[in-house]
C-alpha positions as CSV (number, residue, x, y, z in Angstrom):
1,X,11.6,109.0,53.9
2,X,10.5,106.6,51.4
3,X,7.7,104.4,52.1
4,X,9.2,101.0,52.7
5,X,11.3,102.7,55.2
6,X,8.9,104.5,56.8
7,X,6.9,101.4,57.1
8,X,9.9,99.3,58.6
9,X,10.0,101.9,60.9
10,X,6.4,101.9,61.7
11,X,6.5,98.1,62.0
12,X,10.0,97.7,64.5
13,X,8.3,100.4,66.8
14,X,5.0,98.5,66.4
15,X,6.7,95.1,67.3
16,X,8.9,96.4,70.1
17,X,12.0,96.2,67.9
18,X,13.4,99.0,69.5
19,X,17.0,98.1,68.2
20,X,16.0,97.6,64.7
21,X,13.9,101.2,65.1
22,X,17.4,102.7,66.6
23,X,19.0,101.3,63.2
24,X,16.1,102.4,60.7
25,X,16.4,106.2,62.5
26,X,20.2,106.5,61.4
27,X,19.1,105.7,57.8
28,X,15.8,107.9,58.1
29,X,18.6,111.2,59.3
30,X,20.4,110.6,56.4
31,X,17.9,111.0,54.0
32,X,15.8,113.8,55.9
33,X,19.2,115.6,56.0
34,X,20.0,114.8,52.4
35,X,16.4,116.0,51.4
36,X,17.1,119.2,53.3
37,X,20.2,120.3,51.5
38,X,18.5,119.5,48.4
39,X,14.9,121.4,49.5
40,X,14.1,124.2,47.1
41,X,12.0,126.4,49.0
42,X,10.2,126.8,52.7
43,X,7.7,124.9,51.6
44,X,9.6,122.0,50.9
45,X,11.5,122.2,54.0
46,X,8.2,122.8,56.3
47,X,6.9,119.4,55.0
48,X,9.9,117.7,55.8
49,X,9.8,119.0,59.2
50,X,6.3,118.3,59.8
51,X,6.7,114.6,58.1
52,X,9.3,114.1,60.7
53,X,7.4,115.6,63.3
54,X,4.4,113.2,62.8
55,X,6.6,110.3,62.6
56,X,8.8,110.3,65.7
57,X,5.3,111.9,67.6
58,X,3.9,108.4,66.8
59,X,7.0,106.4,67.6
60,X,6.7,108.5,71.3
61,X,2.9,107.7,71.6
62,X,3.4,103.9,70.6
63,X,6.5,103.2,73.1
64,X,4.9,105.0,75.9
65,X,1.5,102.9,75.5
66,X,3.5,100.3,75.3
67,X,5.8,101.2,78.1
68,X,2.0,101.6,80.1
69,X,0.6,98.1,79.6
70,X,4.1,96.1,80.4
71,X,4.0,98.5,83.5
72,X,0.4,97.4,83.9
73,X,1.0,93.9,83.3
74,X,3.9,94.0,85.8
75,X,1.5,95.1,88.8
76,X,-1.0,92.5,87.5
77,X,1.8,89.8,87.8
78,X,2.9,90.6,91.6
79,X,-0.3,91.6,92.7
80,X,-1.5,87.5,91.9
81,X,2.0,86.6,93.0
82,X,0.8,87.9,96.2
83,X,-2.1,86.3,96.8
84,X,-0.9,82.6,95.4
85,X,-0.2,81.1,98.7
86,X,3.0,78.9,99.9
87,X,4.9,77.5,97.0
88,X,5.3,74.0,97.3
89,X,8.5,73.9,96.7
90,X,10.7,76.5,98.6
91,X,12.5,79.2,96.1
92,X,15.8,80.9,96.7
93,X,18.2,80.1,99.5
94,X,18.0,77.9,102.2
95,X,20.4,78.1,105.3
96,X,21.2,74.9,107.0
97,X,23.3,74.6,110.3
98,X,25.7,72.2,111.2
């Protein structure tokens, strides 16, 4: 993968870009498989595989973490939820009679 790619990648999983990530990874299997066919030796091929390894271990690590504090986050927002008292104002639906 060249660098700017690699770094777009780096920075759409960074940001939460997910769909931009999704789009990048289509581009980075073409050219892993491209440089595969084109590999010379074992060698070659064993740091293609461990370039990719690295990379999509890191995109798994940063998603989960973030996955973990918007999880976090979400507990934080109904536990205060729970404790704000009455809203003044009444929120979803009311029945009236008559």
């Amino acid at each position: 993968m060249d660098a700017p790619l690699a770094d777009r990648f780096r920075s759409a999983i960074a940001s939460g870009a997910y769909w931009t990530a999704e789009e990048l990874l289509v581009t980075y299997r073409g050219e892993i498989e491209r440089r595969w066919s084109a590999a010379a030796s074992d060698t070659e091929r064993s740091d293609i595989k461990n370039e990719v390894d690295a990379l999509l271990s890191w995109a798994r690590t940063m998603t989960l973490a973030r996955r973990s504090h918007t999880q976090a986050k979400l507990v934080r927002l109904n536990s205060q939820r729970a404790y704000a008292g009455t809203p003044s104002q009444p929120t979803g639906l009311r029945i009236v009679s008559g």
